[in-house]
N, C-alpha and C positions, 0 to 999 in steps of 0.2 A: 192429855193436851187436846185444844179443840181442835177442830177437822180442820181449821186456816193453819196449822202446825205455830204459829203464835203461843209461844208459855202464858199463862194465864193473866202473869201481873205484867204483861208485856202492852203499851197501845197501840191501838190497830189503828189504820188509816184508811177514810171514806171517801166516795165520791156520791155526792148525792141534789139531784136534780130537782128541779124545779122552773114551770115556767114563769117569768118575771112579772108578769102584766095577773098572776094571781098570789104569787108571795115572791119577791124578790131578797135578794139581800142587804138593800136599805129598810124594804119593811123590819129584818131580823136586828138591824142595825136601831131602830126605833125601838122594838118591845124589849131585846137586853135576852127572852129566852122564849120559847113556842113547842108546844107539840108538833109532832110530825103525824099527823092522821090519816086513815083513808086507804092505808095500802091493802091492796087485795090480789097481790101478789103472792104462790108460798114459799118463793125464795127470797124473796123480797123480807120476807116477815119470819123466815129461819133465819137470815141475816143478823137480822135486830134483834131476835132471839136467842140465837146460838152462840153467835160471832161477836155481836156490839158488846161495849159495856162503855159505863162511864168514863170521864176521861181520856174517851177515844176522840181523836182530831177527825174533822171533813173537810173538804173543799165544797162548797156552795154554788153550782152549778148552772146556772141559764140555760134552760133548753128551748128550744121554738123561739130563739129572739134573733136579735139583728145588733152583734151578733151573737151565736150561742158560746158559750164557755164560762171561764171558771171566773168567778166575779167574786169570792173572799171565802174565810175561813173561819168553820164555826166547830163547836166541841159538843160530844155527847154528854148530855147529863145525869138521864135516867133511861131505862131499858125495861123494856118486858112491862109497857103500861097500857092495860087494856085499852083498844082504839073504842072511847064513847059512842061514836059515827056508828057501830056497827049494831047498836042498841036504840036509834033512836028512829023510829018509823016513820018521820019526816026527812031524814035526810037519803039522798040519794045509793048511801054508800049503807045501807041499811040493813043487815042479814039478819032472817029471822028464825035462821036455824043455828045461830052461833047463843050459849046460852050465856048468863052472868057469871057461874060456877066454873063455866068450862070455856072462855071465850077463843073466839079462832084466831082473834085479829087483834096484834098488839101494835103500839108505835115507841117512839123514844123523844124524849123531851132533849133540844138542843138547846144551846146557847152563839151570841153571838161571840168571836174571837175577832175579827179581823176583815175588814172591806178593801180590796183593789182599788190604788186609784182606776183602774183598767180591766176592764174586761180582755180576760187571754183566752183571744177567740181560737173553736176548732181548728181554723188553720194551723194557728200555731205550734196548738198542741199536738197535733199532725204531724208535723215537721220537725218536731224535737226525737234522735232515734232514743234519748231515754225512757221516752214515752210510748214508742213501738206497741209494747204486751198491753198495753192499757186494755180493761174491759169493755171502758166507752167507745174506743178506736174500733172494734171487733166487729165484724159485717153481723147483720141482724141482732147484735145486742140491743134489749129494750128497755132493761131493768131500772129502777129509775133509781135505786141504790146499787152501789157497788164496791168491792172493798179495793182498795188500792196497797201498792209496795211501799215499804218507807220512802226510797230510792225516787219513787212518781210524786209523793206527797210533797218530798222535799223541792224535787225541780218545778212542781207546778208553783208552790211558795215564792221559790226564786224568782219566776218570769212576775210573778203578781206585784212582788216590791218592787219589782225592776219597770212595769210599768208595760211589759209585754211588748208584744210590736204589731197585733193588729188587735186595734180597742176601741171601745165603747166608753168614754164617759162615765161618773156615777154623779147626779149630783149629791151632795153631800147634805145630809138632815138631822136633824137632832137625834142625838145617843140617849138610854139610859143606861141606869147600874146593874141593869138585870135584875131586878125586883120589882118592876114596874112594868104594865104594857101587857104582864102574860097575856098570849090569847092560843090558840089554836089557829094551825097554820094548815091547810085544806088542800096544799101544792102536793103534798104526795099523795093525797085523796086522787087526784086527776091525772091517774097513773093510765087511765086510758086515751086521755089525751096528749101528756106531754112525753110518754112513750111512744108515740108515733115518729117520733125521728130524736134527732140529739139535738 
């Protein structure tokens, strides 16, 4: 069994950040499915490793926004896909001691499931006690993935159809089918920036 105690065909539940203003959940809402690139984190990246698999659920996260919180729900596709970024000498996120054979740094390809009419802001989430244990909620937590309870997955679901009670707007933009749009999404690349706060 894995180290989440999770039986293996069992799915797991994610909280997974990003700031808005470089991939938001409309952009995820537009392409249908995206890489998660970038991370260079190694918990972050034993997560995605170990723990993720396909057909695991997330919640889609805003962090550094106004305001930050959960803004919809997207699903794991693929796991264990070597991160490009860490191969290419022009990008930022560039290592050149990670080899082809042997790479350090993988990501997982999600899809789009579900947008909030509302953003359900930190306070809220704050304030709800089923959401107490939360890893987000945790003083110095930075991670910009994290695995969540069934129990948190489901009540964050609830407040989002429900419309929340302190929200943000989404405007709403064309959908596709998930087969169009692919692109690589750079949000969890900028793990040093949007882990600077929640």
């Amino acid at each position: 069994m894995p180290a989440s105690g999770y039986p293996p065909d069992m799915p797991r539940f994610w909280l997974i950040k990003c700031e808005p203003d470089v991939y938001s959940i409309d952009d995820l809402a537009r392409d249908g499915r995206t890489g998660w690139d970038g991370v260079r984190n190694y918990q972050v990246r034993n997560f995605m490793r170990d723990e993720m698999q396909p057909g695991d659920l997330g919640v889609f996260y805003h962090s550094n926004a106004t305001p930050s919180g959960a803004a919809g729900i997207l699903r794991i596709e693929r796991t264990g896909v070597p991160d490009p970024t860490q191969f290419d000498p022009k990008s930022e996120y560039h290592d050149p001691a990670s080899r082809r054979d042997q790479p350090t740094w993988l990501m997982c390809e999600v899809s789009f499931v579900e947008r909030f009419d509302a953003v359900i802001a930190l306070e809220t989430l704050r304030a709800r006690p089923e959401l107490a244990d939360m890893l987000i909620l945790r003083r110095g937590n930075r991670l910009s993935i994290t695995p969540l309870e069934p129990r948190e997955f489901e009540a964050i679901r609830a407040l989002g159809r429900a419309g929340g009670c302190v929200a943000q707007r989404l405007e709403r933009g064309g959908e596709t089918d998930g087969r169009e749009g692919f692109r690589s999404c750079i949000c969890a690349a900028r793990q040093r920036a949007f882990d600077e706060g929640l």
